[in-house]
C-alpha positions, 0 to 999 in steps of 0.5 A: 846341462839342460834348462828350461828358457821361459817366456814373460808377460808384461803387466802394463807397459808405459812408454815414458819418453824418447832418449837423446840416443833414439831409444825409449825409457819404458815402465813395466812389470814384467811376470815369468809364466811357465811357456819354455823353451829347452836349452842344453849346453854341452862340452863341444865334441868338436873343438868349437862352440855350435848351436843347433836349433830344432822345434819352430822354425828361427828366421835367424842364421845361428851366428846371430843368435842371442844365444851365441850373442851372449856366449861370447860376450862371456868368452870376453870375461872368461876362459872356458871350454868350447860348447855345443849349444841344442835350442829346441823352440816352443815359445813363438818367436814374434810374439813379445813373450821374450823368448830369444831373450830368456834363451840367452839369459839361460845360456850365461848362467847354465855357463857360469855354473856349468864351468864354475865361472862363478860370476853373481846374478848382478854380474850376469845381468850387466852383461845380458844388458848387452844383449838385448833389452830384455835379458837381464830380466830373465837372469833374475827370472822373478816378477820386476819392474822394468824401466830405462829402456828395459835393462833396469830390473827391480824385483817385486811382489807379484801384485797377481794371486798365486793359483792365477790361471794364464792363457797365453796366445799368439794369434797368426800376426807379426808386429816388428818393434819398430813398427810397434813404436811409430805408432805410440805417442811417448808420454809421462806417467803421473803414477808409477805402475807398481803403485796401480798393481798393488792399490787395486785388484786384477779385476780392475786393472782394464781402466788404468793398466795398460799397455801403450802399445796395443791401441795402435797394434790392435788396431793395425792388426785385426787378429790382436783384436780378435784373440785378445776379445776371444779371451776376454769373453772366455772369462778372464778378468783381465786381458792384454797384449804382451811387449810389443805384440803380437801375443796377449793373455788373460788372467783367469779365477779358475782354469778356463775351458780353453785348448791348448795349441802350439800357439797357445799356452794355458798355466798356473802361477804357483 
């Protein structure tokens, strides 16, 4: 069986409070865009499960990939057959677009159906929440709100126009979460996103949507900076940085006259 893992971005991202256990509950709005990476899942040929990786280079040992994160943790669900996992990447890693995490997701359901496992979307998304924060969203694959500390997914409307064009880039930056958090300053909301989305359009969404990350991010790191104004200047009618960086995109009428690169993803909402 072979899939496709896709990458997110966040429309406005809110960092609400510090939890008494040192995470974050958050609010964003989270949108699949068409950035894949290629998953296959096969029945292992060798007695064992095996991931191979190919595509950009992972600075992570297969053992402690998501993907094989999440097969076990089904394996403690369920009894099925050895598999040999092959995980091309395309979608940059680093980069806030969650594709480690969408690989994941895709791994538990292209499992569930392959092996007729028969476990729900809620099911799945329970344990891709064991995962890492932002699997879940993933298992449902369809625009939501975001919140706790990611794992709690509300689908919505899409508050973007369908035919909306999308460039997506990833400057030459690496910003850890870590990082990314000892510069934000948590702080309640006095109105819930979903509410700013859906009472004004794209185009006005630079004064009130934002994504708390960035101001401290972009300033640390000039080449955020710089993409995201190359972008904007491009024509988008709005821009932003994705999750904690280092990637950012911008929303577009028309199809820009943008290139793509290997670092850089130009789709269509459709």
């Amino acid at each position: 069986m072979v899939v496709f893992p896709n990458a997110k971005i966040n429309l406005g991202l809110h960092i609400l409070r510090r939890r008494a256990d040192g995470y974050h509950d958050i609010e964003t709005l989270m949108l699949p865009v068409d950035w894949t990476d290629i998953l296959e899942v096969v029945p292992s040929r060798g007695g064992s499960d095996a991931l191979v990786t190919t595509g950009r280079h992972i600075d992570c040992p297969p053992g402690k990939n998501l993907v094989m994160k999440a097969l076990n943790m089904l394996r403690e669900m369920a009894d099925f057959p050895a598999v040999d996992i092959y995980l091309h990447k395309v979608i940059p890693d680093g980069a806030g677009l969650g594709g480690g995490s969408s690989d994941a997701a895709f791994l538990l359901k292209a499992v569930n159906e392959l092996f007729g496992l028969g476990f729900s979307e809620d099911t799945l998304a329970a344990t891709a929440a064991r995962v890492g924060a932002d699997c879940p969203f993933f298992i449902y694959n369809r625009p939501a709100i975001c919140s706790g500390v990611g794992t709690d997914v509300s689908p919505v409307a899409s508050p973007v126009p369908e035919g909306t064009w999308i460039v997506i880039s990833k400057p030459d930056a690496y910003v850890s979460t870590r990082e990314a958090y000892s510069g934000v300053t948590p702080m309640e909301c006095d109105t819930e996103l979903i509410s700013l989305l859906g009472s004004t359009e794209p185009s006005e969404w630079a004064g009130c949507v934002a994504n708390d990350f960035e101001r401290f991010v972009a300033a640390t790191h000039q080449a955020i900076a710089d993409e995201k104004a190359a972008i904007a200047n491009a024509g988008a009618w709005y821009s932003s940085m994705s999750g904690s960086g280092a990637a950012v995109y911008g929303l577009f009428r028309e199809c820009p006259a943008v290139a793509e690169t290997p670092h850089r993803r130009v789709c269509q909402l459709g």
